[in-house]
C-alpha positions in Angstrom: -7.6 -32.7 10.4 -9.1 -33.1 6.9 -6.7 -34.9 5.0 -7.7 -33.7 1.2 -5.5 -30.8 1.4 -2.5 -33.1 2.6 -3.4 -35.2 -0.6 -3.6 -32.1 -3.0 -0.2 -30.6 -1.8 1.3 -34.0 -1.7 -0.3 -34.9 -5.4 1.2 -30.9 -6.6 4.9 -32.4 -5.0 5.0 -35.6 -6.7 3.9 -33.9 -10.5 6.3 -31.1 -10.1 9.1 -34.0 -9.4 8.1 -35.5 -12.0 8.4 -32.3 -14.2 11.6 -31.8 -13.4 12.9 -35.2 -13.7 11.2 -36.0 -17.2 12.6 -32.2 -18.1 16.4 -33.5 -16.9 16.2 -37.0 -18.3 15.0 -35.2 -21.8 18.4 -33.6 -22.4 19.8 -37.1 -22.2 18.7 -38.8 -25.0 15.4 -39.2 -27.8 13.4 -42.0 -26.3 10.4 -40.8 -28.5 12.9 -41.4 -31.4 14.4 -44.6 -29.7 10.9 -46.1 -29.0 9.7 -45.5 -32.6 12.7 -46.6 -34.4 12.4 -50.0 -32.0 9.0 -50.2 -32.9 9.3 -49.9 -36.6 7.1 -47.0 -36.9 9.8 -44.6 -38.0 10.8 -44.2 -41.2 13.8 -46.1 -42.3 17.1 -44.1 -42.7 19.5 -45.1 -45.4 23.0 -46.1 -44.4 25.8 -43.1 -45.1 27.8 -43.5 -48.2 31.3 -44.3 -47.5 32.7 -41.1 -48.5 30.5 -39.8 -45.9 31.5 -41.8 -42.9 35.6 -41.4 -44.3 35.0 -37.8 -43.9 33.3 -37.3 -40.9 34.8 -38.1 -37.1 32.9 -41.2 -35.3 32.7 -38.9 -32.4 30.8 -35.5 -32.8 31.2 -34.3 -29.3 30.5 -30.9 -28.1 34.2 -28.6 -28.0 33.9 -27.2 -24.8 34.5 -23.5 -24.3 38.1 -22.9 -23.2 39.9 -25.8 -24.6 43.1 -24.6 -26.1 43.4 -25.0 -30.0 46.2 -26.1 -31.7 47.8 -23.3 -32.8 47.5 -20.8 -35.1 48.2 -22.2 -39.3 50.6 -19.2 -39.9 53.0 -17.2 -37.5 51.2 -14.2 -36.1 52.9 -10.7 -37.8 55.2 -8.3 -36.4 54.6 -4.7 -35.7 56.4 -3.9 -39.2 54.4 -5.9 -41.1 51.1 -5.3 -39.7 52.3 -1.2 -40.1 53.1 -1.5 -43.6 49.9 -3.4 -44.8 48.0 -0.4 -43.2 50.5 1.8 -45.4 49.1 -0.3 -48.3 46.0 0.1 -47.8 45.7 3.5 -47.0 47.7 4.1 -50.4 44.6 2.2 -51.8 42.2 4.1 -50.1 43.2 7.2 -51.4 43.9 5.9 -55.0 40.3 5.0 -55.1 38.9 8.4 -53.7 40.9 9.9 -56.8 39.6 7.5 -58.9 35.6 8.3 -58.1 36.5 11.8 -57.8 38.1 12.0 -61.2 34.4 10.0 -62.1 32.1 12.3 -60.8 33.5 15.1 -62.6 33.6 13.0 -65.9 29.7 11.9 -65.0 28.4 14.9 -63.7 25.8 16.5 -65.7 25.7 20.8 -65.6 22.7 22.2 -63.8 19.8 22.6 -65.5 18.7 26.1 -66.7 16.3 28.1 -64.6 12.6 27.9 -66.2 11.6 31.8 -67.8 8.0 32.2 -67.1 6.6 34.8 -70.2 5.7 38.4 -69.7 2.4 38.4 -67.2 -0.9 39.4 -69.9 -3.7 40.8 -68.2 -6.3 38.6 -67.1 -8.9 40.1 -69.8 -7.2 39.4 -72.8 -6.4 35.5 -71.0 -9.9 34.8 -70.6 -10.8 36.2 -74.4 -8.3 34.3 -75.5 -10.1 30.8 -74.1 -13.4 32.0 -74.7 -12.7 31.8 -78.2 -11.0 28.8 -78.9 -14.2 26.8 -77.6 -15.8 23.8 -79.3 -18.4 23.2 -77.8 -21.8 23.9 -79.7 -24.6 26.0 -78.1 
């Protein structure tokens, strides 16, 4: 049994583990970030102003989806009120289609008057007509 294609399947294995592994442990952390910032090759960062670190929460963790919020800031409305602001604002709808009616009749401009073309001329007397007004010496 020729063991180089045990060694090339085994070799393939232990890279793809590795893959995956590096791929998994990447999500975890920076180490490219940690290392360089332990290192002193990173550029330095400048502390946050206090206002900043007063303002912000120490923990930024991720919300995740389904937790329950607190609660809504102002009651939700009732059927009456949520039927009489769409009675408002249909009333302003159709106060502002009046309105830009009422301003493209002001605005609009009356159609322009057809073009009248002259009584046709025979083609003769067109073609005397240009032969004499030319400037051009012979």
């Amino acid at each position: 049994m020729n063991p180089a294609p045990i060694l090339s399947v085994r070799a393939i294995v232990a890279g793809c583990g590795f893959l995956a592994a590096a791929a998994v442990a990447g999500c975890s952390g920076n180490p490219t970030g940690e290392f360089l910032e332990s290192s002193g090759l990173a550029p330095k960062t400048a502390p946050r102003p206090d206002f900043v670190a007063a303002t912000r929460p120490k923990n930024l963790d991720y919300i995740p989806i389904g937790t329950p919020q607190e609660g809504r800031p102002t009651p939700p409305r009732t059927a009456d009120q949520v039927k009489a602001a769409e009675a408002e604002l249909d009333a302003v709808r159709a106060q502002n289609q009046t309105r830009g009616q009422a301003a493209a009749q002001l605005g609009g401009t009356p159609a322009p008057e057809p073009v009248t073309i002259p009584a046709a001329t025979s083609a003769k007397a067109t073609n005397a007509k240009k032969k004499k007004t030319s400037t051009t010496p012979r």
